[in-house]
C-alpha positions in Angstrom: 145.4 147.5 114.4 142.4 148.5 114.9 140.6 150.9 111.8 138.5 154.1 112.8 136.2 155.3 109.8 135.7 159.2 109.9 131.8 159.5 110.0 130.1 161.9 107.4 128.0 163.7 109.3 124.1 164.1 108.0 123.8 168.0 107.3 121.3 170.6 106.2 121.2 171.5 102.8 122.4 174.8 101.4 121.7 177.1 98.5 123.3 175.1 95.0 122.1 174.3 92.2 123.7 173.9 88.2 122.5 175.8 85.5 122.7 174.1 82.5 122.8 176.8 79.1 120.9 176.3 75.7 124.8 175.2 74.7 124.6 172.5 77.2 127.5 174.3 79.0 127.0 173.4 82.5 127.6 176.5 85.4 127.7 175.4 89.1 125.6 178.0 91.5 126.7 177.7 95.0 129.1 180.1 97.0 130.6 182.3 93.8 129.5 184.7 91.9 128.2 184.1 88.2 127.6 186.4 85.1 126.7 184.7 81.9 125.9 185.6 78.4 123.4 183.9 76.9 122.4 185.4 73.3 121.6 188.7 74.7 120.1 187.9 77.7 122.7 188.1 81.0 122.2 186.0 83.5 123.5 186.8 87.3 123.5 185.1 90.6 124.6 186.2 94.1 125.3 184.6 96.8 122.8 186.4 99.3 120.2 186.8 96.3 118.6 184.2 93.7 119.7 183.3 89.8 118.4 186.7 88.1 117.8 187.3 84.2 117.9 190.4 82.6 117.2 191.5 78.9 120.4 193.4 77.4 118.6 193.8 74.0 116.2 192.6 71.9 118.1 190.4 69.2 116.7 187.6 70.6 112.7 187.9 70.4 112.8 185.6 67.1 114.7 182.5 68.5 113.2 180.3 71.7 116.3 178.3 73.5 115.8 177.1 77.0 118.0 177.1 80.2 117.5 174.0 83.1 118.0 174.4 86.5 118.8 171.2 88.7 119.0 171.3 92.5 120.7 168.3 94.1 119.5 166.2 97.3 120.9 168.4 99.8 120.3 171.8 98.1 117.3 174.4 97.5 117.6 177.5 95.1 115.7 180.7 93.9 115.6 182.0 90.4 114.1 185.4 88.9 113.0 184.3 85.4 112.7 186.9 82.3 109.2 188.0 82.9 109.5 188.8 86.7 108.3 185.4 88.1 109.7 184.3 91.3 110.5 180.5 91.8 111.6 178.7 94.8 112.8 175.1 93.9 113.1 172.4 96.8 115.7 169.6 96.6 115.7 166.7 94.6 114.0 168.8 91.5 114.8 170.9 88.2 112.8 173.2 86.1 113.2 173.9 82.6 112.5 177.5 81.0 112.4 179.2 78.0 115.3 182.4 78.6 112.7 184.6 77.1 109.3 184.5 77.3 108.2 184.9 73.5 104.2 183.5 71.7 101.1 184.0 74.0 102.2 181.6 76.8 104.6 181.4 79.2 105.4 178.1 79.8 108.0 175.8 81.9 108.6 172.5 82.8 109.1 170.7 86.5 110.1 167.9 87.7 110.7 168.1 91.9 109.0 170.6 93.6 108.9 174.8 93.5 106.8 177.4 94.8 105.7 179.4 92.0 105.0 183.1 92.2 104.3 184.4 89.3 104.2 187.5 88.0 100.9 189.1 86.6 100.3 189.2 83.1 96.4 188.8 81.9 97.5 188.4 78.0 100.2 185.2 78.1 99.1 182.6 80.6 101.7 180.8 82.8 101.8 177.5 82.5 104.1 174.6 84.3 104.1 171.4 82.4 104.0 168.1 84.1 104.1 164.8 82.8 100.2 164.1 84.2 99.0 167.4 84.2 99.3 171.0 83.5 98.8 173.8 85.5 97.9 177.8 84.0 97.5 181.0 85.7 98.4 184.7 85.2 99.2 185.9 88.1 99.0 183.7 91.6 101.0 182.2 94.5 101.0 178.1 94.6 103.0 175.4 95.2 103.7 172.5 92.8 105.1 168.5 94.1 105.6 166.7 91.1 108.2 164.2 92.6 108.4 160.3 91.4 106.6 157.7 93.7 104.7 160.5 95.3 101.2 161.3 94.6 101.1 165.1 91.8 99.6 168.1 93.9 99.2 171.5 93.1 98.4 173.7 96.2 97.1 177.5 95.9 97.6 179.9 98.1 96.8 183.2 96.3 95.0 184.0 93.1 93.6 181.5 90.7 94.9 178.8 88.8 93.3 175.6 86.6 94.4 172.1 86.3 94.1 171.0 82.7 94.3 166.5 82.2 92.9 165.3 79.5 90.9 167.7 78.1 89.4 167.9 81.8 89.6 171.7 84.2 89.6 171.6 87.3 89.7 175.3 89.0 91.5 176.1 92.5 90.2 178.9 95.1 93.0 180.0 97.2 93.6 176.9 100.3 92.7 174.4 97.8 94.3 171.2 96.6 94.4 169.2 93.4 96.0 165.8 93.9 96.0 163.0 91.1 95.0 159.9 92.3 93.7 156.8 91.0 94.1 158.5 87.5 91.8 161.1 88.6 92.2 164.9 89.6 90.9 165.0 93.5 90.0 168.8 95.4 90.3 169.6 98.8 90.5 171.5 101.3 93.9 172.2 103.2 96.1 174.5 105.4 98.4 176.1 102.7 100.7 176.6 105.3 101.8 172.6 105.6 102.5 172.2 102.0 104.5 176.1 101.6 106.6 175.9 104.9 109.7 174.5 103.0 109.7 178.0 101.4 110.0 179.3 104.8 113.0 177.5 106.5 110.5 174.6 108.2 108.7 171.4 107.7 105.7 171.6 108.6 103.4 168.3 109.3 100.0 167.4 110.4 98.9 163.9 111.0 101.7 162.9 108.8 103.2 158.9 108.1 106.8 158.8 109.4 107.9 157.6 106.0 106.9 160.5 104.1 108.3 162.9 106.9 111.7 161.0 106.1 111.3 160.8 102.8 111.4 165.0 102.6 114.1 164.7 105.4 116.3 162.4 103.7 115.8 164.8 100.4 117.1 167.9 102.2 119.9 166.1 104.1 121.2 164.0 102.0 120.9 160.6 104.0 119.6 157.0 103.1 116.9 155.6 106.0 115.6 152.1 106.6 113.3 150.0 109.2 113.7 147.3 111.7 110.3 147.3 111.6 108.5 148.2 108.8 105.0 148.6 110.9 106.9 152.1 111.8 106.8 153.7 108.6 102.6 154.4 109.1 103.3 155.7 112.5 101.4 159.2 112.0 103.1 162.1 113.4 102.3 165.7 113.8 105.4 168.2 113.6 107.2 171.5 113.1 110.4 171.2 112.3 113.5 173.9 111.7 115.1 172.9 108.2 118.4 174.5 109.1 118.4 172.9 112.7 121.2 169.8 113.3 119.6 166.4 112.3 119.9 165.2 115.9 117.6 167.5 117.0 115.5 166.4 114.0 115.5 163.5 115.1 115.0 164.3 118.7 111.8 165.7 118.0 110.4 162.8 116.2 111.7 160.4 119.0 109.2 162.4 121.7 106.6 160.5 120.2 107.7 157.7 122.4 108.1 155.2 119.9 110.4 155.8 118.1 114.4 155.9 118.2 117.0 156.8 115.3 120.6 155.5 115.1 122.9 156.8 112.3 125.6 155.8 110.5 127.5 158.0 108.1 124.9 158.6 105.7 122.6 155.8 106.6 119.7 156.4 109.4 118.1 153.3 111.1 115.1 153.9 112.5 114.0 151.6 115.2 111.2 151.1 117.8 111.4 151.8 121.2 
């Protein structure tokens, strides 16, 4: 008798996310609605809006305790911390925060990548913490990719910020780029655009290598990907791409390169050459 396996088919991700409180209770932020208490700060999300906090009294200005968010491989989410500040967080990442922003500093902590904007405030810096490098600002638009086995960049795309390694600054003018490589902070000059387009609802890629265009695909869709060839994966590719569209369509994109053909598999993507 013969066995037919249901396929799982490869799909967009979608707003989710868990919330993790100083108690270590964990809170699951997808479809439903959430309010939570936490020591005097509540904390709402809804489903056409973002994770939102909001002071209901000042009890807690003495005591620091921090909240984590974690967005899964499939999944992107938006949060409003205390002081204003806006943050986008891509799949695949988490962010940890202090609940309220007490001291002269406001500072975070990211692995993954978020777009960061953040709200003014000349008197306590913003800071997001890396594990190489830190980045501060007070008021400013950039992008942060701080995920493992890819190189650490920081992207600005309004405002000002500085890099700070090793007792070494490096300061970014809007359209600017700081990348860590070779143990050393490199500048350049890019298209904001490219590296902010997740944001946005795209991908966005110029003279790209197909492996890191999967590797962001495969983050966002939630599928595993290997060769038959392994030549392919430095095929440069140039592309805009709709995050919500169908991954065959994706995939028929990529393909018009000529060279390039995709079969899938439940969760598993071959990629072959034509």
């Amino acid at each position: 008798e013969k066995v037919v396996y249901a396929e799982v088919p490869v799909q967009p991700g979608r707003k989710q996310a868990v919330l993790t409180l100083s108690s270590g209770q964990q809170v699951m932020l997808a479809d439903t609605i959430v309010h939570v208490n936490e020591k005097g700060m509540v904390i709402s999300n809804f489903p056409d809006k973002e994770l939102v906090y909001k002071i209901m009294n000042d009890t807690m200005k003495t005591e620091t305790i921090y909240n984590t968010v974690t967005v899964p491989r499939g999944g992107e989410y938006k949060l409003v911390l205390a002081d204003g500040t806006i943050v986008w967080l891509n799949s695949d990442s988490h962010i940890r925060y202090p609940v309220t922003f007490s001291g002269n500093t406001r500072q975070v902590e990211l692995e993954g990548e978020a777009y960061f904007e953040v709200a003014k405030d000349v008197e306590k810096p913003f800071i997001v913490r890396m594990n190489e490098y830190n980045v501060r600002v007070t008021g400013t638009q950039f992008n942060v990719r701080n995920y493992l086995n890819e190189s650490l960049a920081t992207t600005l795309v309004e405002g000002g910020v500085q890099i700070e390694r090793k007792g070494k600054v490096d300061r970014l003018r809007p359209g600017q780029q700081a990348v860590l490589e070779k143990g050393g902070i490199t500048v350049r000059e890019v298209e904001p655009i490219h590296f902010v387009a997740w944001k946005d609802g795209f991908f966005v890629y110029q003279d790209k290598k197909l492996d890191d265009i999967l590797n962001e695909l495969a983050r966002w869709y939630d599928f595993t990907f290997s060769y038959r060839n392994n030549e392919l994966k430095d095929l440069v590719l140039t592309a805009k791409l709709k995050k919500f569209d169908r991954v065959d369509r994706i995939f028929r994109i990529l393909t018009e390169t000529g060279k390039l053909g995709f079969t899938t598999q439940g969760k598993e993507v071959i990629v072959y050459e034509k």
